[in-house]
Structures are given as C-alpha cells and as structure tokens.
C-alpha positions in Angstrom: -16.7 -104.8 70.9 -17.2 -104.1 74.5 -14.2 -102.1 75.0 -14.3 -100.4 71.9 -18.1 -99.5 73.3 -15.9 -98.1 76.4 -13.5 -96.3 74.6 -16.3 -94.3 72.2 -18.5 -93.6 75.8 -21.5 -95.7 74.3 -23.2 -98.6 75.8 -22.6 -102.0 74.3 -25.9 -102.6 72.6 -25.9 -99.0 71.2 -22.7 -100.1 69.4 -24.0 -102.9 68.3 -27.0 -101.0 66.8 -24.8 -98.6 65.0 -22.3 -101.5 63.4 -25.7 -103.3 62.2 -27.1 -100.3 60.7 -23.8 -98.8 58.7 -23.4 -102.5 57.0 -24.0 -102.3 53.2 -27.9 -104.7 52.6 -28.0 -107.9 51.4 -31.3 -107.3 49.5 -31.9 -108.2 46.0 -30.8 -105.8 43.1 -33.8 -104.5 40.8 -33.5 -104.1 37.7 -32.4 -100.2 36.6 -35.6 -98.6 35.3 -35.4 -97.8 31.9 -33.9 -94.1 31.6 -33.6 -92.1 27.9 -30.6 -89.6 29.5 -27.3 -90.7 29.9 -25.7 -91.1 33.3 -22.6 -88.5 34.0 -19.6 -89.3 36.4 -17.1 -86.7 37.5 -13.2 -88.1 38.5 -11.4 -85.5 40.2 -8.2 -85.9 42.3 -8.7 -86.1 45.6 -5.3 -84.1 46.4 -5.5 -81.5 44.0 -9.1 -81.1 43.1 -8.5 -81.1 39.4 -10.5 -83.3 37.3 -8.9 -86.2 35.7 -9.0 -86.8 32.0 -8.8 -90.5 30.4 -10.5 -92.6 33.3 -12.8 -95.5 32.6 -15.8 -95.2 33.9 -18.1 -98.2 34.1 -21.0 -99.9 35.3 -20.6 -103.8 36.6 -23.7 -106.2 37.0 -24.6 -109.1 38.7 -21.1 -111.5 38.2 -18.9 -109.0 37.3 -20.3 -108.2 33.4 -19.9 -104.7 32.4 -23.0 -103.0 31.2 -21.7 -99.8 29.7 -18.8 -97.5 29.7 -16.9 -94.6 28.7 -14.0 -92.3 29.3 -13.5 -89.1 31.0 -12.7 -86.0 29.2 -10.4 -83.3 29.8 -13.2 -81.8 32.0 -13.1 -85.7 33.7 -16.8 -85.8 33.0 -17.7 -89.4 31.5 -21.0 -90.1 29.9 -22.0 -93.6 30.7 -24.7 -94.5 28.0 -28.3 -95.3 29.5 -28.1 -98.9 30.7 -30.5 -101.8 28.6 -33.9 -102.7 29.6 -33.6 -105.1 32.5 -29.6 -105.2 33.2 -28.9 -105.2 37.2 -26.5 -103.0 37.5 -24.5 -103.4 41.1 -21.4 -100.6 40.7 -19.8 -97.6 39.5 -16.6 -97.7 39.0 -13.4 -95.4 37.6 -10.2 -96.3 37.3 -7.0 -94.6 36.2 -3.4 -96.0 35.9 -1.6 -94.1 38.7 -4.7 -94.1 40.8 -6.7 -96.2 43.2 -10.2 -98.1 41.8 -13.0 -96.2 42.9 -16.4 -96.7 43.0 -19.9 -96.8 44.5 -23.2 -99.1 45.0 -25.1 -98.8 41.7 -28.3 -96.1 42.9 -31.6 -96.5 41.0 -32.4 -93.4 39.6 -29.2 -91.6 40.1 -28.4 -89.6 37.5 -24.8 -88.4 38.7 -22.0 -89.7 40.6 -18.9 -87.6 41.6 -15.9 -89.6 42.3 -12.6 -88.8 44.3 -9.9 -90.0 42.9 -6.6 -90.9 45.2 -3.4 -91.3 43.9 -1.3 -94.1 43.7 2.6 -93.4 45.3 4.5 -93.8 42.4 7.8 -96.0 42.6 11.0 -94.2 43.9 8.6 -91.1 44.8 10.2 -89.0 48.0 8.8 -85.9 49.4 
C-alpha cells in the first residue's frame, strides 16, 4: 500500500484513510419502513442507452430470500411492489439473459433506482 500511496502522490496514512472510508459498513440492516407506493427501477444498456425490456427486477433479504419482484417493460421500467412490514431488505438486483447481474445496497427510503445494464460478449461475437 505504500507504493501505491507513492504512485497516487498521497501520504501513506491518507491512503489508508481513503481505503477505510470507501469500504461498504458492516452495520446492521433496519427493517424498510413501511411505504404505500411502489418502488420503480430503470434497466438501460449501458452501451446503447436504450432501456431494456424483460429484466427481473428484485429485492433480496437477509440470506438470500427474495422479498418482491417484477419485470421490466418495454420502457425497462419495473415496478417492484411495496416491501411487507418488517422484511430486511439488503439488494436490488436486475438481471437479463445476455447481460451482466446488476445491482445496489438496498437504501431505506429510496424510491428509485436506475440501473446500467452491461452486456454479456456473446459466443463467436467479432467486431
């Protein structure tokens, strides 16, 4: 870490600092606060900027239970249905054959996510 401290023209500890403070917390997850609207999630490929249509869009909890989903439409806007009373919800995720997983840290309050999608290479592809 020292010469990677060197090479970016910061001081050791300053590195140190910045590596502590971009790792994801280890704290609990609370409980999602009841909510009566739904929550919306945009897929759109992250090459072409168009949206993409037919995507799973889902919620995981604490040991991998899923605690709602839905499916894009042709607009790639998925409407995730407001999560129970009391579920921990940990991730967002959307996933698309062709295309890499994505996701995010479940937010508490967040009402929309926007998602980039990234294509998979298909086999025997060549530019």
């Amino acid at each position: 870490m020292r010469r990677r401290a060197a090479l970016l023209g910061v001081t050791y500890p300053a590195l140190g600092a910045l590596s502590a403070a971009n790792r994801p917390s280890r704290q609990p997850v609370e409980s999602a606060p009841p909510a009566e609207e739904p929550i919306r999630v945009m897929a759109v490929h992250a090459v072409s900027r168009e949206p993409v249509p037919d995507a799973r869009v889902f919620v995981l909890g604490q040991g991998g239970k899923v605690l709602a989903q839905a499916w894009t439409d042709a607009d790639g806007m998925g409407s995730l249905p407001p999560l129970a009373a009391g579920a921990r919800p940990r991730y967002v995720l959307v996933e698309r054959a062709w295309f890499f997983i994505v996701g995010r840290d479940w937010m508490n309050g967040m009402r929309e996510y926007f998602m980039l999608m990234t294509p998979l290479t298909p086999p025997g592809f060549r530019e």
